[in-house]
C-alpha positions as protocol buffer text, in pm:
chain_id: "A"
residue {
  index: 1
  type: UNK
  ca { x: 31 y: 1561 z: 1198 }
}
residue {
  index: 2
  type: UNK
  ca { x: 399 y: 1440 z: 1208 }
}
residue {
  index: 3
  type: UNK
  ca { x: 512 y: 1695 z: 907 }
}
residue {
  index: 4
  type: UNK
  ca { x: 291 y: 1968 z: 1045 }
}
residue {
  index: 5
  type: UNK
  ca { x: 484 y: 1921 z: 1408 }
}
residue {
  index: 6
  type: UNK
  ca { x: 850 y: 1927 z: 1235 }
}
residue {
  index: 7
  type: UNK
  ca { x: 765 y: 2238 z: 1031 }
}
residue {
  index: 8
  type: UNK
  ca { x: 880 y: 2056 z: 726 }
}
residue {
  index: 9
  type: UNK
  ca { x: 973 y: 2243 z: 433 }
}
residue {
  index: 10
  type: UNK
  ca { x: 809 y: 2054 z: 221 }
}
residue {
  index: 11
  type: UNK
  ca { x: 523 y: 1869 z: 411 }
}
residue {
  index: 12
  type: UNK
  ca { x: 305 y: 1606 z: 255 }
}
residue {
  index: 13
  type: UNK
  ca { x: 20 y: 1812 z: 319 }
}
residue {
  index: 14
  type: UNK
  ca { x: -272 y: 1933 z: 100 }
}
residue {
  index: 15
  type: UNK
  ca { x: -165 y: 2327 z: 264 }
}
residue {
  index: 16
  type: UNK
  ca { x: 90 y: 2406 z: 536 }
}
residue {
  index: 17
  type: UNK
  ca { x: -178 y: 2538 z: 755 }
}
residue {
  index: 18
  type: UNK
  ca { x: -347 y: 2237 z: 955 }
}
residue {
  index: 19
  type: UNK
  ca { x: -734 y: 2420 z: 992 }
}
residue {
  index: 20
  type: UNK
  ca { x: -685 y: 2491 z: 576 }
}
residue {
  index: 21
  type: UNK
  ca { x: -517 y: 2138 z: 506 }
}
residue {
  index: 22
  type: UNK
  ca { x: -823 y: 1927 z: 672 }
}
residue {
  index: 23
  type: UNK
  ca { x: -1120 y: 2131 z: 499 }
}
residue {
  index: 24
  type: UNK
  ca { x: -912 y: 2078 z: 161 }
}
residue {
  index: 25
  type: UNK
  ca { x: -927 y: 1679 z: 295 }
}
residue {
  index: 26
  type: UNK
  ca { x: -1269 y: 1678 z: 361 }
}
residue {
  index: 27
  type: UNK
  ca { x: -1318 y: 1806 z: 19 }
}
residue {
  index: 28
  type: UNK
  ca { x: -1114 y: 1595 z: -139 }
}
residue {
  index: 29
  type: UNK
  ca { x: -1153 y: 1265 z: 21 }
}
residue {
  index: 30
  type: UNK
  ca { x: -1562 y: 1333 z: 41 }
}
residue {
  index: 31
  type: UNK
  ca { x: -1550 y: 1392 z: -341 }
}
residue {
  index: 32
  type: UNK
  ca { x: -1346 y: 1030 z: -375 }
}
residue {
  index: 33
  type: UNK
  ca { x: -1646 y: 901 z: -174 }
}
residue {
  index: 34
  type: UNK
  ca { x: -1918 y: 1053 z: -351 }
}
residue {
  index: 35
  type: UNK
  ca { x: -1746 y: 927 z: -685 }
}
residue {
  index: 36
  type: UNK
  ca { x: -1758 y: 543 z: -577 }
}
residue {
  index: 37
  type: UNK
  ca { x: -2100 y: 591 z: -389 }
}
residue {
  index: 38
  type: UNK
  ca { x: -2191 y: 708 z: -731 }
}
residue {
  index: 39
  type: UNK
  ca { x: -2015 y: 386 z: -929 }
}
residue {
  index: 40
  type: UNK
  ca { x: -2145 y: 160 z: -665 }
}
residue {
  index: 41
  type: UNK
  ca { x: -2536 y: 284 z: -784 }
}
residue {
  index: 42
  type: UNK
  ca { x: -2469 y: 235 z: -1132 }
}
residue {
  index: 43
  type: UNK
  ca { x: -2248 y: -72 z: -1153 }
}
residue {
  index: 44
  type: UNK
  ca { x: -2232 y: -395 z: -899 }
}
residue {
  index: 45
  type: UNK
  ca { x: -1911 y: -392 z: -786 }
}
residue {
  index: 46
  type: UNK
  ca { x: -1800 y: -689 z: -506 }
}
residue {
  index: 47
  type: UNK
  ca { x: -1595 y: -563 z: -183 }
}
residue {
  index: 48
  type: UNK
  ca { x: -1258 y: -722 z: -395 }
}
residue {
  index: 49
  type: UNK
  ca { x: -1305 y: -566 z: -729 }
}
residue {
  index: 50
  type: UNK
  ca { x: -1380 y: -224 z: -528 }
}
residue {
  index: 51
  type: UNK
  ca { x: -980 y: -260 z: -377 }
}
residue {
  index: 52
  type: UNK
  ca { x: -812 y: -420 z: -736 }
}
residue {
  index: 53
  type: UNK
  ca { x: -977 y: -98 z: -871 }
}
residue {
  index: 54
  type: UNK
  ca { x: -822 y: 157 z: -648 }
}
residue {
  index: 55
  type: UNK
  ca { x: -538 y: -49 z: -641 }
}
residue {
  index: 56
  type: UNK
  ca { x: -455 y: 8 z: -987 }
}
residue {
  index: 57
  type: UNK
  ca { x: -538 y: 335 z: -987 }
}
residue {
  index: 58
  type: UNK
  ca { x: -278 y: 396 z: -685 }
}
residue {
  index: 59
  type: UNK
  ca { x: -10 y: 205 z: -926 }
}
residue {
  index: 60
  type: UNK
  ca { x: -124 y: 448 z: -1216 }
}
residue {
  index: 61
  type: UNK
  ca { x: -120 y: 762 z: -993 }
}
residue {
  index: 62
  type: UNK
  ca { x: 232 y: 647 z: -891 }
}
residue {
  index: 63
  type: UNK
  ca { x: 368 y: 600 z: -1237 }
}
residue {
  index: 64
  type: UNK
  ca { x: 220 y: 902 z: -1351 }
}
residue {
  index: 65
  type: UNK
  ca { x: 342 y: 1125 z: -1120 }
}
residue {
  index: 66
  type: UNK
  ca { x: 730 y: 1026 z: -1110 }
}
């Protein structure tokens, strides 16, 4: 909401329009949940291995993308 009140140039948004930029979230982060309801079925992860996973994967996202 804070880039979307400044008018940023650049916002770290999914679409400079706010109605536009929350379906593309519900999209998106509804997918991400759909993909771990789907690993949760078919392998046992615990609570902690659920956040080392997505943890790396943050770190990996990050070094990818510089």
């Amino acid at each position: 909401m804070n880039n979307y009140l400044k008018a940023a140039p650049e916002p770290a948004l999914f679409h400079p329009q706010l109605f536009a930029d929350l379906i593309i979230g519900v999209g998106f982060y509804g997918g991400w949940g759909f993909a771990w309801w789907l690993a949760f079925r078919w392998f046992r992860f615990s609570v902690a291995e659920a956040f080392i996973v997505t943890g790396i994967q943050g770190i990996f996202f990050r070094v990818v993308a510089q």
